[in-house]
N, C-alpha and C positions, 0 to 999 in steps of 0.2 A: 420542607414546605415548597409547594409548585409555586414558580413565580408568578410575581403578579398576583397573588391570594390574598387575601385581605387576612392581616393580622389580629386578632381577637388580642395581644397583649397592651393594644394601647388602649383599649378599655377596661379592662381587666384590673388594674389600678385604682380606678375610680369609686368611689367611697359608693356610689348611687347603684353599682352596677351588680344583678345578681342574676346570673345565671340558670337556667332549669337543670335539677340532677341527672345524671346520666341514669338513676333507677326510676325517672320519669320515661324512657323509652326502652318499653318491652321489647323493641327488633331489634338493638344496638348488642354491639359486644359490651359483654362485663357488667348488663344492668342488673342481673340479680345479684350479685355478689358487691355494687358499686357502696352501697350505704356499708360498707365494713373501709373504705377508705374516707377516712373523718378528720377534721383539723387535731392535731396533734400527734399522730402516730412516725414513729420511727423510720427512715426508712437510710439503707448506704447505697450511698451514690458517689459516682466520679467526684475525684476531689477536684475544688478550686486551681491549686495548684497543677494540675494535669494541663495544659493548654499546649503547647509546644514538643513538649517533651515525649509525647505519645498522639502519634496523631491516627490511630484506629482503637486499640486497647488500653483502659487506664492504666497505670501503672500502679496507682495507688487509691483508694476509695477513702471514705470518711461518710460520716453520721449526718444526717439532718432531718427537720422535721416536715411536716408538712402541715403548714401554718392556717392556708384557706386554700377551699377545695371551687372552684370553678369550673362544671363540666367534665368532659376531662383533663384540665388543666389543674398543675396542683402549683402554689405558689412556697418554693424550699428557703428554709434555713439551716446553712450549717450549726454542726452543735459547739457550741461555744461562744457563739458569737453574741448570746442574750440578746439585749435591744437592738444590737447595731443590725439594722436591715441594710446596709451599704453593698454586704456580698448576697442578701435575695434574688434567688430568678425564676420564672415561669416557666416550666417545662410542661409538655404533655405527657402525662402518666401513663401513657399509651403507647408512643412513639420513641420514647427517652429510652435506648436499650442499654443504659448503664443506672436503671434502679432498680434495685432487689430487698428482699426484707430481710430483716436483723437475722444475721446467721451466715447470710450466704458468704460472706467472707471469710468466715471460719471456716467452710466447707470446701472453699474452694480454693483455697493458700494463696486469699489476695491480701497485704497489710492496710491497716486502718490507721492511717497519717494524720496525726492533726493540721490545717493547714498552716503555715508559715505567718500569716497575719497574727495568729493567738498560740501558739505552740508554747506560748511563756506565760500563761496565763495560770495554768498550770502544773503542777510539779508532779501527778500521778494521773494521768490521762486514762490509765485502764481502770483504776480507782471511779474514776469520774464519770467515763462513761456505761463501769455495772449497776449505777448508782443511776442512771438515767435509763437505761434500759430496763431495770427492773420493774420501774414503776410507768411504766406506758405501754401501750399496744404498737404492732408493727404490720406491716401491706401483710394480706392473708398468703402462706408459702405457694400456694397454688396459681398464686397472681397471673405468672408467665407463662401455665401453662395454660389455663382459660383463654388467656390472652391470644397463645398459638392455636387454639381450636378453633378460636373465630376466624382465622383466617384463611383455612382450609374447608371453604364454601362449597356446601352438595351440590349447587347448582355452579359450573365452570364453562372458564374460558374456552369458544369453539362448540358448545351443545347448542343443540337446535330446539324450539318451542316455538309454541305459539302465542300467541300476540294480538292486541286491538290493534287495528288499523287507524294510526292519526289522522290520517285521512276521511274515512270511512267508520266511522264509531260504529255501527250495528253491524260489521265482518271483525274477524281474525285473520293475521296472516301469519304464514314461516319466518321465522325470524333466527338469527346466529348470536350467539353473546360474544361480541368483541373483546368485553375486560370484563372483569369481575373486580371490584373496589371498597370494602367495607360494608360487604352487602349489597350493595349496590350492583345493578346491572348496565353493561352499554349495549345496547341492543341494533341492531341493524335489519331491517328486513331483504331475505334471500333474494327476491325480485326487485328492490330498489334500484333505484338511477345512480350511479356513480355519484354524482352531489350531493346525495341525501347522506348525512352525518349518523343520522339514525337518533334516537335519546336513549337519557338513563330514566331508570327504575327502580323500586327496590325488589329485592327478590321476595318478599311477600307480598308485592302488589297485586289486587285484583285484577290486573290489566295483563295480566301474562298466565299461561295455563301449558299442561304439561303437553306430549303430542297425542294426537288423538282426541281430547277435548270438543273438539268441536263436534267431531262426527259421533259422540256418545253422549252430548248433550241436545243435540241438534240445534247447534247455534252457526250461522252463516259462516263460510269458508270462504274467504278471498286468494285462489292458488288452481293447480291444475288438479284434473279429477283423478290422474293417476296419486297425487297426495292423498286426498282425502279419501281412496281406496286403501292404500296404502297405510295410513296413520290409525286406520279404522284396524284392522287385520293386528296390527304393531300390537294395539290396544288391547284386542280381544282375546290373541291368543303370546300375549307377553313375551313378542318377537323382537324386540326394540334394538335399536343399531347401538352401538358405543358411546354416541354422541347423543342422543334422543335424552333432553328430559322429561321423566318417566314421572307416575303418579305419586309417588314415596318421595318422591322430593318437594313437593308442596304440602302449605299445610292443610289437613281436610276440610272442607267445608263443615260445620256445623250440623250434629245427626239432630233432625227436628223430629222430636217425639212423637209431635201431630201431623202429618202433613197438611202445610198451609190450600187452603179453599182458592189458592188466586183463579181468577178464569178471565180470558180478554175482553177489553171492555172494561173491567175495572177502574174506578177510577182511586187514584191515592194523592198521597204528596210525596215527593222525592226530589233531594239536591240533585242540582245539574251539573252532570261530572265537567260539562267545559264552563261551569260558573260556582265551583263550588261556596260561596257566598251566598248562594240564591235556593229558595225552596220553593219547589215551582209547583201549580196544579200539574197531573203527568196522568198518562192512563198507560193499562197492562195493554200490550199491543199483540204478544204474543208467553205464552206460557210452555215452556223448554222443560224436557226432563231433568231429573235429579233438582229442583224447585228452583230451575233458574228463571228469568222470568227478562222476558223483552218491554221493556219501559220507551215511553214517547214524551214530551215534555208538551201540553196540549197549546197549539197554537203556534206551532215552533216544528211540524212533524213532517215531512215530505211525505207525498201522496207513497210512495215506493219503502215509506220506512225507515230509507237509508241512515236516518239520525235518529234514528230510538239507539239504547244501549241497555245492556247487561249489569243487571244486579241479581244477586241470589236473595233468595226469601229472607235471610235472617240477616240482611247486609242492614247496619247503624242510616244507611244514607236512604230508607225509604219509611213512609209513617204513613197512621193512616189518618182520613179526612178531618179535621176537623183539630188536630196535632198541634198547629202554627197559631191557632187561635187559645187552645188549652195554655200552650206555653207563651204567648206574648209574643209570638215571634210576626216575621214579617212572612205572608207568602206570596209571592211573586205569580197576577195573573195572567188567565190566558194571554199573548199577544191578537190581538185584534179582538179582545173581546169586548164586543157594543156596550153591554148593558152596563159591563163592569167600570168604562168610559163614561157614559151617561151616569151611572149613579156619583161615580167620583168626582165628575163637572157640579151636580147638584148639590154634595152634600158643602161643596168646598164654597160654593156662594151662599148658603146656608149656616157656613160655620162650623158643620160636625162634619165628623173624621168615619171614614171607611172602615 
């Protein structure tokens, strides 16, 4: 654990406290497979006993179960120990590289110890434990290697792509990926200032695009025109350097059967990507190929654009007129709109609601 990280085990404990499943997030590692790790299932893990005496490899393994599942947090009991929770602990099912499913000790000519605590408890321990292995499930055998899939990420440390500008939300720029971490990106832009830290992302974020992107959607490039000559050519004729993330590495955008009617001037409703809280009146300001589409948040928009942003046609974060009323929701109006000021002064000395 990185220091200074906030510990999720001392909540974790707490009778009230219940976590959302790891098969509630489709981008994570192991989410489709996650609902096959359930409270009760088998798994050998480092024995209690190991502390000292082995301080890289167990020396000896042992049974337990997995009692309640938090995330990917599993909370263990060795087998034997029935009620007494005294030897329980919280490990990540993720991170814990000494848990394997029932077998792997067999396979792999490690011995299965009972710990020292109950080693007296009883008098046939292989007895005991065919008798509990038989009648329960164990981590699915493929556990570790899904596991090592995720973590050899298409998109890597050192590729270059492109990128929204934090600065600038209606340009992209060149950006480097510094780390790659559970999916996640560190991203830094090529031309930044030394102080800029850069941010992370996830690597399915709409906020990052492979190279060339820009010049094949005709969306604004913040960078020198030898790139965007260059990214363009990369693109068209599938010249791409070593380092270049390429279009196979994202997911595709959504094939729309119809092509959607947008045309600028439009007007819709769309969350505002720097409030996403907010669902703003917004108009189409500009209409990109491949159904991207330049959004403006109305009353909020610089005469130059500079603050419109990038959604695609079939993106969840845009609706059309009339959406925020259907559903009860709140929609956040123009800023500086007169009327909408005036009616809201009146109705509110009046009594009734907007």
């Amino acid at each position: 654990m990185v220091e200074g990280c906030f510990d999720w085990r001392s909540y974790l404990a707490k009778p009230d406290f219940v976590a959302a499943p790891v098969s509630c997030f489709n981008h994570v590692p192991l989410a489709r497979m996650w609902d096959s790790i359930t409270n009760g299932i088998l798994v050998e893990v480092k024995s209690p006993d190991c502390t000292t005496c082995c301080s890289v490899n167990p020396c000896c393994y042992w049974i337990a179960a997995v009692i309640k599942v938090s995330g990917y947090m599993g909370l263990l009991r060795y087998e034997g120990f029935e009620s007494d929770s005294s030897q329980d602990l919280w490990v990540n099912l993720c991170t814990e590289s000494h848990i394997h499913p029932i077998g792997w000790c067999a396979e792999n000519g490690m011995p299965l110890v009972p710990p020292k605590l109950i080693e007296d408890k009883h008098t046939d321990w292989k007895e005991y434990l065919m008798r509990r292995i038989s009648r329960v499930r164990t981590a699915p055998s493929d556990f570790a290697l899904k596991l090592e899939e995720h973590k050899h990420n298409i998109i890597k440390k050192g590729m270059k792509l492109e990128v929204v500008d934090k600065n600038l939300i209606s340009a992209v720029r060149l950006a480097t990926v510094k780390e790659v971490i559970g999916g996640r990106l560190h991203l830094k832009y090529d031309d930044s200032e030394t102080e800029d830290d850069g941010f992370w992302c996830h690597e399915r974020s709409p906020l990052i695009h492979p190279i060339g992107w820009a010049q094949i959607v005709g969306h604004a490039l913040k960078g020198k025109p030898e790139y965007a000559r260059q990214s363009l050519l990369k693109t068209l004729y599938r010249t791409y350097e070593p380092f270049d993330a390429t279009w196979d590495m994202f997911l595709p955008v959504p094939n729309l059967i119809k092509s959607p009617k947008f045309k600028e001037g439009m007007k819709l409703e769309a969350i505002d990507p720097l409030n996403l809280s907010t669902i703003c009146v917004a108009t189409v300001t500009e209409v990109l190929r491949n159904n991207y589409l330049m959004i403006g948040i109305d009353g909020m928009t610089e005469a130059d654009g500079s603050d419109c942003f990038c959604y695609h046609a079939s993106s969840p974060c845009i609706f059309p007129v009339g959406f925020c009323e259907s559903n009860n929701l709140t929609l956040t109006p123009p800023r500086g709109n007169i009327f909408f000021l005036h009616l809201e002064s009146h109705c509110s000395l009046s009594g009734a609601t907007v």
